[in-house]
C-alpha positions as a printed Julia matrix, in Angstrom:
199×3 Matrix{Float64}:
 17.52  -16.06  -30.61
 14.35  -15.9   -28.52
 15.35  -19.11  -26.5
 18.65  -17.57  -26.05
 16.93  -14.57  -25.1
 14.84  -16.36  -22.3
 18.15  -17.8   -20.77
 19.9   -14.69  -20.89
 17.22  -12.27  -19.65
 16.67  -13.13  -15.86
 20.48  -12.63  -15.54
 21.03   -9.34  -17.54
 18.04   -7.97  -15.75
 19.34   -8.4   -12.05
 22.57   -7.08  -13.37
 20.78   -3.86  -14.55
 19.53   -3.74  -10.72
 22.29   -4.57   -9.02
 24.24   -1.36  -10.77
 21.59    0.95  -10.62
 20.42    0.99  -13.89
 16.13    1.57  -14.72
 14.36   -1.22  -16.18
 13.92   -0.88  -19.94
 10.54    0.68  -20.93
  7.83   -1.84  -22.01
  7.23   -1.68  -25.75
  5.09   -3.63  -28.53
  8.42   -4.76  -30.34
 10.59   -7.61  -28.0
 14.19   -7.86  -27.62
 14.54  -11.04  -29.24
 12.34   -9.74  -31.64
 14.99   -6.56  -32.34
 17.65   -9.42  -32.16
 16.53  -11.3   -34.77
 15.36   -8.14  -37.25
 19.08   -6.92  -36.96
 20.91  -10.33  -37.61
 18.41  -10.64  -40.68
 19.68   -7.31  -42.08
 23.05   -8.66  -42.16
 22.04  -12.2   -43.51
 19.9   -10.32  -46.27
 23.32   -8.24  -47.5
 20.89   -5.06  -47.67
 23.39   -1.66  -48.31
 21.27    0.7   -46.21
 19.29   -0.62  -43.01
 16.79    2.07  -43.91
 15.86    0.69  -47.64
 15.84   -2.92  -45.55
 13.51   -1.42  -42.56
 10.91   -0.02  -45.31
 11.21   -3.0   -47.86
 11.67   -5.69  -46.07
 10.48   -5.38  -42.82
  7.22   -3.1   -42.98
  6.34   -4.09  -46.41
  7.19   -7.79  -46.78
  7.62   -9.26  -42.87
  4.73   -7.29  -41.72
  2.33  -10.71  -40.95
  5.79  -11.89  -39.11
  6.49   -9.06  -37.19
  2.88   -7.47  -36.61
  3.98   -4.48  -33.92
  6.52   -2.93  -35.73
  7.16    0.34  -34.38
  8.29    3.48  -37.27
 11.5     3.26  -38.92
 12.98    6.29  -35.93
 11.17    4.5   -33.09
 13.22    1.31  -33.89
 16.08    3.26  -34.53
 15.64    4.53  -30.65
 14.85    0.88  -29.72
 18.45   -0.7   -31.29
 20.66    0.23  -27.98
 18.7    -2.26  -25.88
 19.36   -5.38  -28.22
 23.53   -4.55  -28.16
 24.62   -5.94  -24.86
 22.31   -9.23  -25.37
 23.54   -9.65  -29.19
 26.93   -9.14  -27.67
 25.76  -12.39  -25.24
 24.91  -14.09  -28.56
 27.37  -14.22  -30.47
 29.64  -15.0   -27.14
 27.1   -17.9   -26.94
 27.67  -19.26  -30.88
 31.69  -19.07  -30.51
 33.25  -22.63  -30.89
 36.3   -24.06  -29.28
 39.79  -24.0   -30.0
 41.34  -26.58  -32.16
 44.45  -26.1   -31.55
 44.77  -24.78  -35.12
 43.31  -21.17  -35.66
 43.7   -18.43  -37.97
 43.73  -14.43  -37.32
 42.99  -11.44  -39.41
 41.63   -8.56  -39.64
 39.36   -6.54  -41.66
 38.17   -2.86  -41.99
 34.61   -1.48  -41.22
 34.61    1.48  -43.44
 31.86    4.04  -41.38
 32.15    6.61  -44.79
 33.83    7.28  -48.02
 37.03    9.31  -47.27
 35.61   12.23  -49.34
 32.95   12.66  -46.65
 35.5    11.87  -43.63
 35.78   16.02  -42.61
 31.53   16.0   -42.46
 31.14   12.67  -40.76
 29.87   13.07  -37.23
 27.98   10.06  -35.96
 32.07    8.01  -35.05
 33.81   11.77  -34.5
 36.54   10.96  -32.19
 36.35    7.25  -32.33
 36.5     6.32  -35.64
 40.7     6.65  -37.12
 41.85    6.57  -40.72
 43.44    3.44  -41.66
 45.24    1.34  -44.28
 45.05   -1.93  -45.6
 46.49   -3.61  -48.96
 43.66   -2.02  -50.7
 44.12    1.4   -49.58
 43.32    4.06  -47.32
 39.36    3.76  -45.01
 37.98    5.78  -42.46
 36.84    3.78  -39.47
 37.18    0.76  -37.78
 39.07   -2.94  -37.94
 37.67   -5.77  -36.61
 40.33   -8.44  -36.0
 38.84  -12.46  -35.46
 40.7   -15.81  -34.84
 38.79  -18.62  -36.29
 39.85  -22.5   -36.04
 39.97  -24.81  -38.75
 36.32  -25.15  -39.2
 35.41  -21.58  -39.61
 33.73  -21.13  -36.21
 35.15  -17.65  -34.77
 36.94  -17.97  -30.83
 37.99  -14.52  -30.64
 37.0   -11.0   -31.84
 37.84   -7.49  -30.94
 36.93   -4.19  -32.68
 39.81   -1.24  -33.12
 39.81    2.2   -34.4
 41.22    1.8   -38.04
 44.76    2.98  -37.55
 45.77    0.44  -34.65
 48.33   -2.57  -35.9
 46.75   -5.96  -36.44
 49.34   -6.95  -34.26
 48.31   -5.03  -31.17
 45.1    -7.12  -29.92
 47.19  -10.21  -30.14
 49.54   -8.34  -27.68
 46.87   -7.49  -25.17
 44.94  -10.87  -25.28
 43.03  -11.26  -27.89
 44.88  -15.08  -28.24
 44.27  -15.77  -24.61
 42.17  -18.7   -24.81
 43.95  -20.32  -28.13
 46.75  -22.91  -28.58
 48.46  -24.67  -30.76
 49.33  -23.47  -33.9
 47.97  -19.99  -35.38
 48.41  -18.76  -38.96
 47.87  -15.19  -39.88
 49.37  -12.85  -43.02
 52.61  -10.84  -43.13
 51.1    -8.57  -41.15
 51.28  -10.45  -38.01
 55.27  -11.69  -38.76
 57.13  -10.36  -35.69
 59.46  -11.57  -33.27
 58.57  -10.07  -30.27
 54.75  -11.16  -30.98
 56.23  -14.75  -31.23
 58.02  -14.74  -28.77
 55.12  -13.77  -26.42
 52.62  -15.73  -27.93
 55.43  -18.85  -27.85
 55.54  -18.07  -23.87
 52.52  -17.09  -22.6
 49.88  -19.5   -24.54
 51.82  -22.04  -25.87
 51.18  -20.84  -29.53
C-alpha cells in the first residue's frame, strides 16, 4: 500500500491543486498508514471498527503503528484515505478473460428494526430484497473472471435491479462469455450486452 501510495500521491496532489482544493493538514498518522489500518479491519473480520480500533490497533499494533491518533481523531482522519483506496483497488483489478461472472450482494447499514432511527445513510441508503429477505442499505454488484480477480464494481442504493448497472456500463470493458443468476435473465439485457460488447 505505501509503494502504491508513493506512485499515486504526486498525481492526486496536483489534482487537488488544479481544482482548488487545500492541501490536507499534516498529521502524525500517514495515508498509507490509514490505508493499510482500514484494509486490516476488513482482513481481521472484526464486527465493530471501534472494538478493532481499541483491541487491535492501540492495544496490540501499538509498536507497529507508534502515532496513533484517538479512536475520534482517526475517525476524522478516514475521508482522506477514500479517494486513494478507491486508486487501490482500481490498481489490484485483473483483466478480462473472456469468461466472467456478475452478482451482487447487499451491504446491510442497520437492522430493519432500527431503519426509522438510522441517520448516518438518511436519504441514500433504500430498502431492498434479496432471496434472503428484506435489508436496509446498499448492493454492491462485481464481475469477476474465472480466477476470482474482480474487473468491475459499482455500489447501488439497495432497491435498484441487479440488472441496471449492467445497463449503464458496468460490463463495458468485458467480453466473451458472462454468467450471472436468474436475476440477470432478460432479453433486452442480452440483447444489449450481445451488441454493444460482444458478450
Amino acid at each position: 500500500i505505501d509503494d502504491f501510495y508513493q506512485a499515486f500521491k504526486p498525481e492526486f496532489e496536483r489534482q487537488l491543486i488544479e481544482n482548488g482544493t487545500k492541501r490536507l493538514r499534516a498529521c502524525k498518522i500517514s495515508v498509507p498508514e490509514i490505508m493499510t489500518i482500514l484494509v486490516l479491519f476488513h482482513q481481521l473480520r472484526y464486527r465493530q471498527f471501534k472494538g478493532f480500533y481499541y483491541h487491535h490497533m492501540l492495544g496490540m499494533m501499538k509498536k507497529d503503528f507508534p502515532d496513533l491518533p484517538s479512536y475520534s481523531r482517526f475517525i476524522e482522519l478516514v475521508p482522506r484515505a477514500l479517494v486513494p483506496l478507491c486508486a487501490y483497488l482500481k490498481s489490484l483489478m485483473g483483466s478480462c478473460t473472456g469468461i466472467s461472472f456478475v452478482d451482487a450482494t447487499k451491504l446491510s447499514v442497520c437492522h430493519n428494526r432500527r431503519i426509522k432511527r438510522h441517520k448516518v445513510f438518511e436519504g441514500i441508503a433504500q430498502r431492498g430484497k434479496t432471496s434472503m429477505g428484506w435489508f436496509y442499505g446498499f448492493k454492491l454488484h462485481a464481475i469477476i473472471n474465472h480466477h476470482g480477480e474482480l474487473l468491475s464494481i459499482r455500489v447501488t442504493p439497495g432497491n435498484i435491479d441487479d440488472r441496471e448497472p449492467l445497463r449503464q456500463g458496468l460490463a463495458n470493458d468485458i467480453f466473451g462469455k458472462l454468467f450471472g443468476d436468474r436475476g440477470y435473465v432478460s432479453q433486452d439485457l442480452k440483447d444489449k450486452l450481445f451488441n454493444d460488447f460482444n458478450i
